[in-house]
Structures are given as structure tokens and as C-alpha cells.
Backbone as CSV, one residue per row, in Angstrom:
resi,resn,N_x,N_y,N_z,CA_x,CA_y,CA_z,C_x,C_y,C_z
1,UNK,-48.841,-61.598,40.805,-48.964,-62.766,39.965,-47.730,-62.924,39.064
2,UNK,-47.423,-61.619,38.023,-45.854,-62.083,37.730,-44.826,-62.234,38.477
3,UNK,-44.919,-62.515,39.918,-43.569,-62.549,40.363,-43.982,-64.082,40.426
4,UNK,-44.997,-64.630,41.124,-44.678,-66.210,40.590,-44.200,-66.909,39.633
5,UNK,-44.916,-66.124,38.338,-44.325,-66.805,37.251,-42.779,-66.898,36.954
6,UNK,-42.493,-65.393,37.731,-40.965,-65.354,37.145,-40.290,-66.854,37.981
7,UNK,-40.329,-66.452,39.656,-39.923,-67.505,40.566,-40.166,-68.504,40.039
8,UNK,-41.267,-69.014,39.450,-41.383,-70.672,38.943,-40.825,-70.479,37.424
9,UNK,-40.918,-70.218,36.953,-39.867,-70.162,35.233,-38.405,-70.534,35.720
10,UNK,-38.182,-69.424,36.889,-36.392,-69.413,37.200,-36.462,-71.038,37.603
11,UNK,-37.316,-71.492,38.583,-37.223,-72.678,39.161,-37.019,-73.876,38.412
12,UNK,-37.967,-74.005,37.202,-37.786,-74.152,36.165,-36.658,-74.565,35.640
13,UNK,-36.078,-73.732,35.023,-34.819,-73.740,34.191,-33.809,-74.302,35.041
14,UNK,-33.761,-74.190,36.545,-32.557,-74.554,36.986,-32.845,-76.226,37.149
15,UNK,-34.074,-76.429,37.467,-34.200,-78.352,37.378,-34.148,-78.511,35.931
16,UNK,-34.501,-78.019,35.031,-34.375,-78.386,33.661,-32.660,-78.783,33.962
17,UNK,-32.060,-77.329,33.722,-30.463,-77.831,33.941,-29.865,-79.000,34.539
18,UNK,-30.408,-78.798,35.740,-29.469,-80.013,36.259,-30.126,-81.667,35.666
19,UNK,-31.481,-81.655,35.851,-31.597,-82.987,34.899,-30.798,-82.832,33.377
20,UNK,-30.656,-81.733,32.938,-29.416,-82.384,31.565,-28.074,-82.476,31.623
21,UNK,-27.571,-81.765,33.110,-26.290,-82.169,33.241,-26.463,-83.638,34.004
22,UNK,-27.250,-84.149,34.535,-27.173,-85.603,35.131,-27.193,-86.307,34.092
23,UNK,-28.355,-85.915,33.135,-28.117,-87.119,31.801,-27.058,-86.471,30.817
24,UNK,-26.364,-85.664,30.397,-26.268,-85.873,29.000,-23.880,-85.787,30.046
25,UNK,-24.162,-85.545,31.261,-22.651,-85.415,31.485,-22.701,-86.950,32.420
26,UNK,-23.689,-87.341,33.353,-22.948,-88.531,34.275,-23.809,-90.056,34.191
27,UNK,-25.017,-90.125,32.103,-25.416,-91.170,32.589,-25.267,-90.930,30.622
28,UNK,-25.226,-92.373,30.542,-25.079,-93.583,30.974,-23.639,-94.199,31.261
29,UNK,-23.255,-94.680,31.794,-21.617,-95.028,31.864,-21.096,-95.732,30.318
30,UNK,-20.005,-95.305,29.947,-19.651,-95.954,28.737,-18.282,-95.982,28.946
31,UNK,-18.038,-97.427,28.047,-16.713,-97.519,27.944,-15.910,-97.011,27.346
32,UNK,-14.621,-96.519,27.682,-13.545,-95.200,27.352,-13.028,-96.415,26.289
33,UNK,-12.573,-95.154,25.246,-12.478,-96.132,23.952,-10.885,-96.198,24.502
34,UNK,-10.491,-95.533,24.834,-9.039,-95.862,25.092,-7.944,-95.991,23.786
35,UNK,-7.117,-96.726,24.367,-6.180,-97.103,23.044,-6.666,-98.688,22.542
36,UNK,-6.355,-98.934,21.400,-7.222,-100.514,20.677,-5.556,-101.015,20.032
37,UNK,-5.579,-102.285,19.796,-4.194,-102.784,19.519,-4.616,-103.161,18.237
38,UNK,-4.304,-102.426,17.109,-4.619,-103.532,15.320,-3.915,-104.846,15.327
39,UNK,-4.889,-105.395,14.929,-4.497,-107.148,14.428,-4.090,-107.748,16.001
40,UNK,-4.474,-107.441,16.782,-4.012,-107.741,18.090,-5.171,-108.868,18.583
41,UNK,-5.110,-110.048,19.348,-6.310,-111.309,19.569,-6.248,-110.865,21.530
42,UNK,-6.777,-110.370,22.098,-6.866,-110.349,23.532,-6.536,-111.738,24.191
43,UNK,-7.933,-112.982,23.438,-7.629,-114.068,23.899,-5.978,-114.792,24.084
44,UNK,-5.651,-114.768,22.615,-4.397,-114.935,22.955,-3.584,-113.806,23.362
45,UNK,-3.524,-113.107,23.129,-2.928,-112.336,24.950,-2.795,-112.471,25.873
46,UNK,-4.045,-112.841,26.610,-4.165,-113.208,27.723,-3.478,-114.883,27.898
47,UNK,-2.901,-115.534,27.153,-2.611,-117.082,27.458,-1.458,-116.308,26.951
48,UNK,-0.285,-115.885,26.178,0.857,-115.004,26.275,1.351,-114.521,27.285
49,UNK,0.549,-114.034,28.347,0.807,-113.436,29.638,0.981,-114.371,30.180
50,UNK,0.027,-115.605,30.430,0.604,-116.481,31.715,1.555,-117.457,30.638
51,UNK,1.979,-118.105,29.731,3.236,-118.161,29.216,4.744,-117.583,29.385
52,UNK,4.299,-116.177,29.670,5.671,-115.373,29.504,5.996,-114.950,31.372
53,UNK,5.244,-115.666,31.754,5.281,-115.083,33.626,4.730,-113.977,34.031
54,UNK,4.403,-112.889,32.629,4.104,-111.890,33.459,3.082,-111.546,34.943
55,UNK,2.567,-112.229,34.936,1.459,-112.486,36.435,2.664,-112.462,37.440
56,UNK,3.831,-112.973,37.520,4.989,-113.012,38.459,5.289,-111.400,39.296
57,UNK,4.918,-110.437,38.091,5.489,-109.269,37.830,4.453,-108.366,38.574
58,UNK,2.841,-108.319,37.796,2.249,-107.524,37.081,0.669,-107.719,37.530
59,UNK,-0.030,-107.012,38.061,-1.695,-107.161,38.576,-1.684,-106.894,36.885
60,UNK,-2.918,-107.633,36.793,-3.122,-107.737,35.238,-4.436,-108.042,35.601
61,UNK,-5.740,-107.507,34.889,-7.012,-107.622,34.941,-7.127,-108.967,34.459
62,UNK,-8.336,-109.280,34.341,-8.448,-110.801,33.625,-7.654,-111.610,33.585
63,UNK,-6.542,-112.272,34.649,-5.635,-112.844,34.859,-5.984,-113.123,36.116
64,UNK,-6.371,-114.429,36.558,-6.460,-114.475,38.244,-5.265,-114.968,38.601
65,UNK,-4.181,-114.837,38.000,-2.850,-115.503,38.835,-2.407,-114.220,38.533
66,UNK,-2.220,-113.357,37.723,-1.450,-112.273,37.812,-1.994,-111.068,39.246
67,UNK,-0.934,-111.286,40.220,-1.251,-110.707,41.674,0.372,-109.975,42.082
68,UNK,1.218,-109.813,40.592,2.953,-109.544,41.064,2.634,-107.943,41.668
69,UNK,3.703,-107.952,42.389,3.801,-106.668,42.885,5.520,-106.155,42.542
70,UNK,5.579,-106.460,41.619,7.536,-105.950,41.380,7.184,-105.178,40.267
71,UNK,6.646,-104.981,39.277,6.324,-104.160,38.532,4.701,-102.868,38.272
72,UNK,4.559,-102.127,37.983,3.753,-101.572,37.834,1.713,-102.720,37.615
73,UNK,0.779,-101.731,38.411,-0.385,-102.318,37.972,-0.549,-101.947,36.440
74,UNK,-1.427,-103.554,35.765,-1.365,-103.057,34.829,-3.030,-102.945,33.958
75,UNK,-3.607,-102.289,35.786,-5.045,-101.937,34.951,-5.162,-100.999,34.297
76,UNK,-6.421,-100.787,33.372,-6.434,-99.407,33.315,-5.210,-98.776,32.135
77,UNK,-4.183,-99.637,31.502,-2.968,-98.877,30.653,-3.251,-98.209,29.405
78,UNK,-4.771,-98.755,28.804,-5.065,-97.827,27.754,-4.858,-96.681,27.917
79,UNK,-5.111,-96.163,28.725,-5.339,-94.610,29.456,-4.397,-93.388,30.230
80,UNK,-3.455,-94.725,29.918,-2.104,-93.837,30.518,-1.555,-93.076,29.658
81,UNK,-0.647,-92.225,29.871,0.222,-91.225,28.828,1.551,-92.094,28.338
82,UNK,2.284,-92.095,29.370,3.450,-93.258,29.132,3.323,-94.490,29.101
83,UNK,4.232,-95.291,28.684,4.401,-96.541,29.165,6.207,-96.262,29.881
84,UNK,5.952,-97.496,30.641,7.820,-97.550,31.489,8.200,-95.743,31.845
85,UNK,7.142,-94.607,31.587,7.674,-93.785,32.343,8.300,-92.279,31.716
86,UNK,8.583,-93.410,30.241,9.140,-92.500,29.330,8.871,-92.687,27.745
87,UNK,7.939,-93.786,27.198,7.494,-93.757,25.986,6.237,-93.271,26.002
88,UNK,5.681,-92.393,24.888,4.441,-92.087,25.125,3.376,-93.038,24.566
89,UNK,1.945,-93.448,24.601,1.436,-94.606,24.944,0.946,-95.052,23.282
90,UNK,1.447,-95.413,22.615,0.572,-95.683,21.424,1.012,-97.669,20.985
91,UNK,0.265,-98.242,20.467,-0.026,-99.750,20.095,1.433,-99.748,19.444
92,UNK,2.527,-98.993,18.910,3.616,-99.019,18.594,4.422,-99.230,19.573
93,UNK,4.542,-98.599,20.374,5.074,-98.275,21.351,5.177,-99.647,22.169
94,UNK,4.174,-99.675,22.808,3.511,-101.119,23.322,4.194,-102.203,23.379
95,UNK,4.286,-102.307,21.889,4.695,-103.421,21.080,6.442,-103.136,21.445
96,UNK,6.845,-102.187,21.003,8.649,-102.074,21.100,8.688,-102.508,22.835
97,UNK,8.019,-102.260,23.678,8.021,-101.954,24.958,8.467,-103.731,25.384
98,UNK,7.154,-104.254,25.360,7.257,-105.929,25.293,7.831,-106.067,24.998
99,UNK,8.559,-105.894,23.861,9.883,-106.844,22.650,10.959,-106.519,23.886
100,UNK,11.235,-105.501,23.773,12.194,-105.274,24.069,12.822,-103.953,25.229
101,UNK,12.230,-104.368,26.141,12.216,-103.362,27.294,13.643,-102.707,27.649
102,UNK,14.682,-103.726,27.969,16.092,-102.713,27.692,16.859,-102.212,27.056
103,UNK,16.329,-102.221,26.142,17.032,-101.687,24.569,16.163,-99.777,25.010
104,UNK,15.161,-100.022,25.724,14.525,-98.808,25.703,14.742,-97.675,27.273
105,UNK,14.496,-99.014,28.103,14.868,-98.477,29.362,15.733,-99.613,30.011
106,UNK,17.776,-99.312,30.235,18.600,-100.996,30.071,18.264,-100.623,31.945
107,UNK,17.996,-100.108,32.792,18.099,-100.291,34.002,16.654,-101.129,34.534
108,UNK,15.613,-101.044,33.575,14.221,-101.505,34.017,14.556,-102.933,34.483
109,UNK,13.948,-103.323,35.498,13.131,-104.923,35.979,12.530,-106.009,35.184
110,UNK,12.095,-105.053,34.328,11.313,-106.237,33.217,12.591,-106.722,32.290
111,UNK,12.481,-108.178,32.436,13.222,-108.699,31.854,12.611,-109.020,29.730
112,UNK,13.792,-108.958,28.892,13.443,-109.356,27.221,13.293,-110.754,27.676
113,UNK,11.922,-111.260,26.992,11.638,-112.433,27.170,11.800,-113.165,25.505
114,UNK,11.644,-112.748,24.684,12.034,-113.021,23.481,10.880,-112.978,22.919
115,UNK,10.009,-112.526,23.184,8.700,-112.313,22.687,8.868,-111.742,21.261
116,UNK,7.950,-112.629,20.802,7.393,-112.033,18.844,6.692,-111.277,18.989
117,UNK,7.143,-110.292,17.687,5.609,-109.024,17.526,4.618,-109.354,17.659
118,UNK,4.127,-110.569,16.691,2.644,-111.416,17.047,2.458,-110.816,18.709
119,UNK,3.175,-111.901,19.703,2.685,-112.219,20.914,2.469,-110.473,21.401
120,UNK,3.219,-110.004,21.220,3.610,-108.732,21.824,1.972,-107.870,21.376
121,UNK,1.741,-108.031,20.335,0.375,-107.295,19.771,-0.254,-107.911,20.696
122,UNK,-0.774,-108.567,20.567,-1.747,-109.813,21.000,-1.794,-109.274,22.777
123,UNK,-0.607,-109.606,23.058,-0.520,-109.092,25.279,-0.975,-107.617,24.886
124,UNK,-0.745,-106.650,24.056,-1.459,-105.522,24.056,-2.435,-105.190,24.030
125,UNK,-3.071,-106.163,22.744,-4.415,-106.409,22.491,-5.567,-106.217,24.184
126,UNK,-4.850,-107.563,24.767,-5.451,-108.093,25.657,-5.217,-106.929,26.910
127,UNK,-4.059,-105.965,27.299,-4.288,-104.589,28.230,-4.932,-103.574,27.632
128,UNK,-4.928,-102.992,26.140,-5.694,-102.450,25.970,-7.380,-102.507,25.991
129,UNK,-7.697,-103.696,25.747,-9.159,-104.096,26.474,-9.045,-103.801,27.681
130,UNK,-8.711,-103.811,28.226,-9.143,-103.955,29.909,-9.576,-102.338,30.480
131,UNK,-9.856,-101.409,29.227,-10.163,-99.880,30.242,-11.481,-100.208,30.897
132,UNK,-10.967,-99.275,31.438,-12.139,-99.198,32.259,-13.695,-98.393,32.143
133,UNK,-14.727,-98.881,33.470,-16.020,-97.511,32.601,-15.688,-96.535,33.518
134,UNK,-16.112,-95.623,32.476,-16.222,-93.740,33.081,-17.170,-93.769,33.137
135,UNK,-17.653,-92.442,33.296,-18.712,-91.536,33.172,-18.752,-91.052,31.624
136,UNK,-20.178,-91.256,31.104,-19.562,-90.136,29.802,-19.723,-88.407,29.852
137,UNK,-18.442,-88.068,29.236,-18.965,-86.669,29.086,-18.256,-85.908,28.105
138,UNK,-19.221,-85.714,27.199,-19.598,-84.949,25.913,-18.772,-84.234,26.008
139,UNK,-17.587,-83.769,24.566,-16.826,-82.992,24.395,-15.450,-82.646,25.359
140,UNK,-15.671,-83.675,26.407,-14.671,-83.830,26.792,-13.339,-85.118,26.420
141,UNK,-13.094,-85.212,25.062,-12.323,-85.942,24.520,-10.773,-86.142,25.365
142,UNK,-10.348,-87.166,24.420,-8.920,-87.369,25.084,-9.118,-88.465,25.802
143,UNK,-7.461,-89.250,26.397,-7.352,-90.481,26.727,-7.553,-90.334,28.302
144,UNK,-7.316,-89.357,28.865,-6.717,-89.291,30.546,-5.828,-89.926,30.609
145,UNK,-5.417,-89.997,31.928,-4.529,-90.919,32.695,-4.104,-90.078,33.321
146,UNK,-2.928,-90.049,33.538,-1.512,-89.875,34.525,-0.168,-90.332,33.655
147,UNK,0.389,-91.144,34.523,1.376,-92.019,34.053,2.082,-92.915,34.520
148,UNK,2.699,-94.178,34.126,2.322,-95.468,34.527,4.142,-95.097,35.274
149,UNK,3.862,-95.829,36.544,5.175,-95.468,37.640,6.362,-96.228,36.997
150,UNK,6.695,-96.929,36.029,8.039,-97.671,35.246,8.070,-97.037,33.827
């Protein structure tokens, strides 16, 4: 008789386990806070982007004309480490990046469009929204990514 109990206790504990690693590591999906742009308007962002051509360039989420393939995708960039390859990713950064891309990298593709800080926040605004959903999982902090191929 105690060896059942033990066998069903052990049995036990191991479905206990895995129902709390299903809920508390792969449910409910939430959105990765990512990076957030201060004082930044997405909306106008997103009308900044098709203003400035970038759709020419650039897969851009929420943009149905942005389909370019000459520059990097630009889903998903909250989450990257770099931007262009060699700045590391912060709403500062971002911002210098837009303004002024060959002052930072003079061999890059992306052309200085003359873009204002305003606009420049604002097109950030509007990629930093666009992360994507994960999975959540507890105590596993940090941005992920990789790094963005420009």
C-alpha cells in the first residue's frame, strides 16, 4: 500500500510541475515591453514614414506600402541590440540614427533625409511599437534580439 502512495505522490508532483511550467513560463502571451520612444506619437510616425519614402527601403509593420527590400526588415527593432550594426539600441540612438545616418555610418544606403528630431522620435515611436508577442517568462528579463544586418 505505501508503494502506491509513494508512485502516485511522485506522479503527482511531476503533473503538478509541468502544469506550472505551462502556466506560469508559456501562458499567457504578453507583449515584450521592448524599447518605448518618450514624447514620441506612433501615429505620426507612421505618416513620417510614408512622407520620407522609407517604405521604398524598409518592410515596416503597419505600413502596407512599406515592402523595400534595400535596407534591413524593420520588424521587431525594439528588440534588437544594434541599430545600423554598430549603435547600441536605445530611443537616443534611434533618433541620431534617422537624423542622421552618415555622420554615423558615411558608407550606409540610407540616405539624410533632413528629418527633425520631432519626426525622427515620432518614426521611432511608431518601430518601437511594433514588438512583437512572446511567450512570457518570469525572471527571464532583458530585451533579446540579435542584431539588425545595417
Amino acid at each position: 500500500m505505501g508503494r502506491k502512495i509513494a508512485w502516485g505522490l511522485l506522479a503527482f508532483l511531476v503533473l503538478a510541475g509541468l502544469v506550472f511550467y505551462v502556466f506560469a513560463y508559456q501562458w499567457p502571451p504578453v507583449r515584450d515591453p521592448a524599447l518605448t520612444m518618450p514624447d514620441g506619437d506612433p501615429a505620426q510616425g507612421r505618416q513620417a514614414i510614408v512622407k520620407y519614402g522609407c517604405s521604398s527601403c524598409h518592410v515596416i509593420p503597419n505600413v502596407r506600402q512599406a515592402t523595400g527590400r534595400v535596407g534591413p526588415k524593420l520588424e521587431d527593432i525594439g528588440r534588437q541590440i544594434y541599430l545600423a550594426g554598430v549603435l547600441p539600441n536605445t530611443p537616443d540612438n534611434m533618433i541620431r540614427w534617422i537624423m542622421s545616418p552618415r555622420e554615423i555610418a558615411p558608407l550606409t544606403a540610407m540616405p539624410d533625409l533632413d528629418v527633425s528630431e520631432q519626426e525622427a522620435r515620432d518614426i521611432g515611436a511608431h518601430l518601437y511599437g511594433q514588438g512583437s508577442v512572446r511567450q512570457s517568462r518570469p525572471g527571464h528579463g532583458g530585451s533579446g534580439g540579435g542584431h539588425s544586418p545595417r
